[in-house]
C-alpha positions as CSV (number, residue, x, y, z in Angstrom):
1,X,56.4,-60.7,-6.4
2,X,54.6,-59.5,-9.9
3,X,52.5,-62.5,-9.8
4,X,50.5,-62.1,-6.1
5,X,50.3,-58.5,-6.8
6,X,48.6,-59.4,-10.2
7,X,46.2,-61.7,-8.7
8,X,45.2,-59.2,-6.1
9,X,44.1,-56.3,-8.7
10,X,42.6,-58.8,-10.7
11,X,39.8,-60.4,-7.3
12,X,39.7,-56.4,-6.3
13,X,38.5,-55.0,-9.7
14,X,36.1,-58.1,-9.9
15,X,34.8,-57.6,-6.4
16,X,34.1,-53.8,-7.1
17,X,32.4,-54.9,-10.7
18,X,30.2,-57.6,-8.7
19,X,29.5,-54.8,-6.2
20,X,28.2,-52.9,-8.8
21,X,25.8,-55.1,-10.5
22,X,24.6,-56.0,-7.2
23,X,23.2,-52.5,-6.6
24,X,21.9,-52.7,-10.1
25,X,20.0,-55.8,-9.5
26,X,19.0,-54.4,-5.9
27,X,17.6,-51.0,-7.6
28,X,15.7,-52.9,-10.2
29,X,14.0,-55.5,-7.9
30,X,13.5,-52.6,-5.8
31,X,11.5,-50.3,-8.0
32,X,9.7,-53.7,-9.6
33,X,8.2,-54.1,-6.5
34,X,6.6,-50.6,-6.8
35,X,5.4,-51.5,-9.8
36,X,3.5,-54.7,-9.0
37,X,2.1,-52.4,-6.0
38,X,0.7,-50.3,-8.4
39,X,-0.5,-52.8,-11.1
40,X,-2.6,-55.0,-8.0
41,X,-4.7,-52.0,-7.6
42,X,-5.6,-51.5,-10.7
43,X,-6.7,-55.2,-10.9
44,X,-8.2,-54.3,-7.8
45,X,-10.2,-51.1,-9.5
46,X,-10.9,-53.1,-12.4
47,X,-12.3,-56.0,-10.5
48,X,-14.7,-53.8,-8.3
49,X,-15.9,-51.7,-11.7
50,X,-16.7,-55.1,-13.3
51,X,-18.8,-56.2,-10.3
52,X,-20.7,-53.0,-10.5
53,X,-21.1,-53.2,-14.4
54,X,-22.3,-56.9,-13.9
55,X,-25.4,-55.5,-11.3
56,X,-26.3,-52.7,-14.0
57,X,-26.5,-55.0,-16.4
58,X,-28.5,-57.8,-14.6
59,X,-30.8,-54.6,-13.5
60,X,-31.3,-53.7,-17.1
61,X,-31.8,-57.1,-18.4
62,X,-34.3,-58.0,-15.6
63,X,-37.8,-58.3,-17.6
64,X,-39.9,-55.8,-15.4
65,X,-37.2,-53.0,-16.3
66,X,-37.4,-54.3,-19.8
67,X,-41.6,-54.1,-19.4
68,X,-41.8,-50.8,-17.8
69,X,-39.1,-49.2,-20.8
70,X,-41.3,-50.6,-23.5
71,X,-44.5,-49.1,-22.2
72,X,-42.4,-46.0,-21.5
73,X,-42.0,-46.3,-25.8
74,X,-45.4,-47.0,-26.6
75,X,-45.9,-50.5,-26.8
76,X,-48.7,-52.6,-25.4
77,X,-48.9,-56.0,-24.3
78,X,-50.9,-58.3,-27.0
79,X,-54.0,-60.1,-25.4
80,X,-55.0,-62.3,-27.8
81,X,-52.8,-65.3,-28.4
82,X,-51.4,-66.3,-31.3
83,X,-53.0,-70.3,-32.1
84,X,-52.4,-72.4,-35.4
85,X,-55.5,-73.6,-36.9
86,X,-55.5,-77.5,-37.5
87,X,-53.0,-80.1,-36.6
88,X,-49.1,-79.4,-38.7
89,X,-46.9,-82.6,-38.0
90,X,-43.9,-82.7,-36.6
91,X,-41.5,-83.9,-39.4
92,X,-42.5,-84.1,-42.7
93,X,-42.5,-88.4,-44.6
94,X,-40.8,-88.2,-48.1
């Protein structure tokens, strides 16, 4: 009679210990799922901040903005071209 009675505590305190890490494992996925909600839109921010970064920086490398600020500083464009005098070879015979 000892022996059943044994067993039965025994599958009743392991059912109520599996019970419990059950909701454990249901509270962690649970609040993980939060989480990735919350890191996909900051991906999402990031992503659209790049693009706009990427267009100012096209803008500002563009070589009419990069004309118009250097006249804006003072420089002019140079009208007479630079030309070597006389023929300079290619690769030098030793």
């Amino acid at each position: 009679m000892k022996k059943p009675a044994l067993i039965i505590g025994i599958l009743t305190i392991l059912v109520l210990m599996l019970s419990v890490v059950r909701i454990y494992v249901s509270n962690q996925i649970a609040t993980s799922g939060v989480v990735l909600g919350k890191m996909e839109e900051e991906v999402s921010a990031y992503k659209t901040e790049n693009i706009l970064l990427s267009e100012k920086l096209y803008s500002a490398s563009a070589l009419t903005n990069i004309e118009r600020e250097a006249s804006k500083l003072g420089f002019v464009e140079q009208k007479s071209d630079f030309v070597l005098s006389g023929r300079v070879p290619v690769a030098f015979k030793q």
